[in-house]
VEXVEXMAR-415632 format. One line per field, with one value per atom (N, C-alpha, C): residue number from 1; residue in one letter; chain; atom name; x, y, z negated. Coordinates in pm, 1 decimal. Layout:
N
k: NUM/...
r: A/...
c: A/...
a: CA/...
X: X/...
Y: Y/...
Z: Z/...
***
This chain:
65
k: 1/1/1/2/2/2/3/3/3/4/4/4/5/5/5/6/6/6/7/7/7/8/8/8/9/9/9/10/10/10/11/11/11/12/12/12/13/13/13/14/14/14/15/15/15/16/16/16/17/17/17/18/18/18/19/19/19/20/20/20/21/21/21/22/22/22/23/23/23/24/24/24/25/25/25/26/26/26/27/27/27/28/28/28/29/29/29/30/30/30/31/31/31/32/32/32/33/33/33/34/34/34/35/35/35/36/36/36/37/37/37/38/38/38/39/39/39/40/40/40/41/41/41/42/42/42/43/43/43/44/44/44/45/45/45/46/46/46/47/47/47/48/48/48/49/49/49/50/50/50/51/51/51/52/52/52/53/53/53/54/54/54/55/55/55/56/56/56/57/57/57/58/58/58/59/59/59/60/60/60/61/61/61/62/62/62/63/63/63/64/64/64/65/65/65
r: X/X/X/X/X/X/X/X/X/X/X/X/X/X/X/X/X/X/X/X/X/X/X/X/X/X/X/X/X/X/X/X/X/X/X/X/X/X/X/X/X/X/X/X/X/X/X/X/X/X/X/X/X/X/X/X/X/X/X/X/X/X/X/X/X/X/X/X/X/X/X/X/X/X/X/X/X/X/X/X/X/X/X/X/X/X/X/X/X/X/X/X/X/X/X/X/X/X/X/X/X/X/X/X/X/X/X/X/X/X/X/X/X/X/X/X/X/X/X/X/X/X/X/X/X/X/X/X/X/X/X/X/X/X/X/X/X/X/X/X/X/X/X/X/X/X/X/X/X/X/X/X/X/X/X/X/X/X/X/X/X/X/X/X/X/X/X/X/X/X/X/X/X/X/X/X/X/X/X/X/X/X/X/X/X/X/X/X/X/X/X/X/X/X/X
c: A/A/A/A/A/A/A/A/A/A/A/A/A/A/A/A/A/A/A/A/A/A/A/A/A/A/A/A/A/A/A/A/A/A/A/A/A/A/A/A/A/A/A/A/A/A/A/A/A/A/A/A/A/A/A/A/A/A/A/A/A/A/A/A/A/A/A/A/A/A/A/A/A/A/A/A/A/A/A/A/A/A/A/A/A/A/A/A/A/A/A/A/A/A/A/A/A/A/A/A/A/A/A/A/A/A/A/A/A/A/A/A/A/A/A/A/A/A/A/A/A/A/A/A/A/A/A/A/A/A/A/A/A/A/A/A/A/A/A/A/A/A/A/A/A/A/A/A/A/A/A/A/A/A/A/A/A/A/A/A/A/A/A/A/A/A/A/A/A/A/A/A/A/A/A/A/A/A/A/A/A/A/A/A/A/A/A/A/A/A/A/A/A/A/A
a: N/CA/C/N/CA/C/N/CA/C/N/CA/C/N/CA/C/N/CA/C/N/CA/C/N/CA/C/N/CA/C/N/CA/C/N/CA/C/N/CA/C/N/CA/C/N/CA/C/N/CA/C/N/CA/C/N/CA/C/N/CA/C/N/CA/C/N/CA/C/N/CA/C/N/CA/C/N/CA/C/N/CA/C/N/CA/C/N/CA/C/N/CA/C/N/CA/C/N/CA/C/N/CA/C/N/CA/C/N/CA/C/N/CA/C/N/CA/C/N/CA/C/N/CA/C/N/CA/C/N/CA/C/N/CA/C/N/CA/C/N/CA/C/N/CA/C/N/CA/C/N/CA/C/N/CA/C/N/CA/C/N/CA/C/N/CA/C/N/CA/C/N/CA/C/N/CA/C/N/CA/C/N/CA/C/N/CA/C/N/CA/C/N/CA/C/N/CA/C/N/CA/C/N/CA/C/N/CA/C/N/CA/C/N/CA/C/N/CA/C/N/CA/C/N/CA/C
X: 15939.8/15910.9/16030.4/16099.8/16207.8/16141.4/16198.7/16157.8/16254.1/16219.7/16317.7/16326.3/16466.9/16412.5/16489.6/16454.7/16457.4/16623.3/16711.6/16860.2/16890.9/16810.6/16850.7/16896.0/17003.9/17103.0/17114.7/17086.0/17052.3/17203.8/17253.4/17436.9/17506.8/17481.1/17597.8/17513.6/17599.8/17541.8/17523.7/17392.6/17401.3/17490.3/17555.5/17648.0/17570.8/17608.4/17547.2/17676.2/17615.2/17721.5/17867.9/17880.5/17999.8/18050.7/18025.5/18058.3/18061.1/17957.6/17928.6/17866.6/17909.5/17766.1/17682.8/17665.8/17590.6/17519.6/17564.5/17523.9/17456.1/17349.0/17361.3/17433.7/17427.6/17510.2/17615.7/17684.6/17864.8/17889.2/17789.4/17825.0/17806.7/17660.3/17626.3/17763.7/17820.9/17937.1/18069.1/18078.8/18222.3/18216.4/18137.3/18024.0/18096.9/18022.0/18028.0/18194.4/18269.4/18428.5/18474.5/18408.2/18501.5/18479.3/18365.2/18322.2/18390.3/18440.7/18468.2/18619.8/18710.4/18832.2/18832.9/18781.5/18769.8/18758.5/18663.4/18653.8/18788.9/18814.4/18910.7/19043.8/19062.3/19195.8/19186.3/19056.3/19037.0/19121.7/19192.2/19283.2/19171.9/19248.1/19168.1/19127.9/19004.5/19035.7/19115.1/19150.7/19229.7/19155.7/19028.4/18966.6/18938.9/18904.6/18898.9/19028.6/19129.5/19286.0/19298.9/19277.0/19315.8/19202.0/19118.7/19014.1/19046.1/19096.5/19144.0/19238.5/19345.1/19517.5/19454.2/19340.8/19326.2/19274.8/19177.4/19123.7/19266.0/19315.4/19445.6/19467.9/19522.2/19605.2/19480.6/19391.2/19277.2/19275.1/19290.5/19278.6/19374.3/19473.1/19573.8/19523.7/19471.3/19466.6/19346.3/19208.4/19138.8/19174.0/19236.3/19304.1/19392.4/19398.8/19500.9/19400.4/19263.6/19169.6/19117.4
Y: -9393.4/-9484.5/-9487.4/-9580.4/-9612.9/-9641.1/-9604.6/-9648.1/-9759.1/-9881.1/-9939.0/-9920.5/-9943.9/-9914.1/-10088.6/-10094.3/-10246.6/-10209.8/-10141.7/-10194.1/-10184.7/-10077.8/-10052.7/-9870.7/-9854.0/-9743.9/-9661.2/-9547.7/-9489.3/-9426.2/-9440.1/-9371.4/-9383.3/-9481.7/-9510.6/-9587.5/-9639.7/-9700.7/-9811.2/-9890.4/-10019.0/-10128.1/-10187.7/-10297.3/-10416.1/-10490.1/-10596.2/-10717.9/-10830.9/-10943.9/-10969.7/-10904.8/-10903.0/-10789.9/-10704.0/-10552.8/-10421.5/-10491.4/-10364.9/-10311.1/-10171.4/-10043.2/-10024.7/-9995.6/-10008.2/-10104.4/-10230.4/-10304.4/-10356.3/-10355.8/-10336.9/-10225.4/-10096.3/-9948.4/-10009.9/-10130.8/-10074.9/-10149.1/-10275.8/-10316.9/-10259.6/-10171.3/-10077.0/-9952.0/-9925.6/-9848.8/-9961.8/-10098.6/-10097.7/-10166.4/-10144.4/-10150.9/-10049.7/-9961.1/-9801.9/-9753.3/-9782.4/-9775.7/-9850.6/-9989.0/-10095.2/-10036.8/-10026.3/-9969.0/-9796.8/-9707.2/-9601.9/-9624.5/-9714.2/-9758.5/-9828.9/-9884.5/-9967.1/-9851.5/-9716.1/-9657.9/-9575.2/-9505.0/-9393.8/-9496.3/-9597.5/-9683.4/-9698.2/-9695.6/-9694.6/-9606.7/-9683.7/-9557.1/-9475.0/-9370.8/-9266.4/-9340.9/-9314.8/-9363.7/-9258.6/-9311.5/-9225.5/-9085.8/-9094.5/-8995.2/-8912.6/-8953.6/-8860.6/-8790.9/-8852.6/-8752.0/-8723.3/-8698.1/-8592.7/-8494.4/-8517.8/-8412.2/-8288.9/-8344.1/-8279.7/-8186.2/-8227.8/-8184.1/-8108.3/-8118.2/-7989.2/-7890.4/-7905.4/-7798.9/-7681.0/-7801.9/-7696.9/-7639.9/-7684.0/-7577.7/-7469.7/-7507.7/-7403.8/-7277.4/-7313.0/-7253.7/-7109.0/-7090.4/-6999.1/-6919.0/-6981.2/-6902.1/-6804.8/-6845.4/-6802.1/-6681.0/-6660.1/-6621.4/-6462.5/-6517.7/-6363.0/-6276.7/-6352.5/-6250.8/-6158.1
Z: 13042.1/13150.4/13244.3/13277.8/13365.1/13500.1/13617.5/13738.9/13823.6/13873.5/13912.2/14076.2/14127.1/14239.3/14319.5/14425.4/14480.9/14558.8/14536.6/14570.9/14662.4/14730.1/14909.9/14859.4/14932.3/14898.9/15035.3/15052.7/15166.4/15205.5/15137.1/15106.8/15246.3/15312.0/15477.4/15577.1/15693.1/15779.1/15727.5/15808.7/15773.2/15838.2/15834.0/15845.9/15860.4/15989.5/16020.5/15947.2/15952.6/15895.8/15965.3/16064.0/16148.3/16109.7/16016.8/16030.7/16077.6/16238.2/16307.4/16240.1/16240.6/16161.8/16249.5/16382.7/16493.5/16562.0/16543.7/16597.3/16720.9/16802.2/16927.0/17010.3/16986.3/17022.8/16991.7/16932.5/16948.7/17049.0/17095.7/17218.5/17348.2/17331.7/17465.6/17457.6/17348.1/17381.7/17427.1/17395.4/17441.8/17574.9/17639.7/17763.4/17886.2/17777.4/17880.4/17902.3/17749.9/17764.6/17869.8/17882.0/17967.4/18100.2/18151.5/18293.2/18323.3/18233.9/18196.3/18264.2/18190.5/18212.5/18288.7/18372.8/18507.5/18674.6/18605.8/18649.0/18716.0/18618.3/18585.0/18675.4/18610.7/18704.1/18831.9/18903.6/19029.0/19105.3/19229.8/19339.0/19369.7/19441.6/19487.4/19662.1/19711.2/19862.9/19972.4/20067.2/20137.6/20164.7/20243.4/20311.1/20224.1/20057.9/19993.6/19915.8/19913.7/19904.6/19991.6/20122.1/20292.6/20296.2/20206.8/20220.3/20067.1/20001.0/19888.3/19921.0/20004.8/20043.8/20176.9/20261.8/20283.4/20264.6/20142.0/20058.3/19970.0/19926.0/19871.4/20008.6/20111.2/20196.7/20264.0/20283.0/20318.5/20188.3/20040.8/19995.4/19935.0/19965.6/19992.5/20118.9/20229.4/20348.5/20294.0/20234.3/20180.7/20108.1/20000.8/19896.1/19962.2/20090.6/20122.2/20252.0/20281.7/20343.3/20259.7
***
């Protein structure tokens, strides 16, 4: 007795007709990248680099009590 089976192959991702393997997820990821890199490029604001630069210098004074 032979068994047939209907041609669905569990072997990889599935691939949508565009090629995404993910398909909705590769857009919610190039989403999160774009906002990620939008992020990260952002200047720093002032008050928060003068609050940084005096943590470093506070922190030496610390360091030798």
């Amino acid at each position: 007795m032979t068994r047939q089976t209907s041609g669905v192959s569990n072997a990889g991702p599935i691939h949508r007709r565009d090629g995404e393997p993910l398909g909705a997820n590769s857009e919610i990821g190039r989403k999160l990248k774009q906002y990620y890199d939008d992020l990260v490029s952002d200047d720093v604001p002032d008050r928060f680099a003068q609050l940084l630069s005096q943590l470093e210098e506070a922190e030496p004074a610390q360091q030798k009590d």
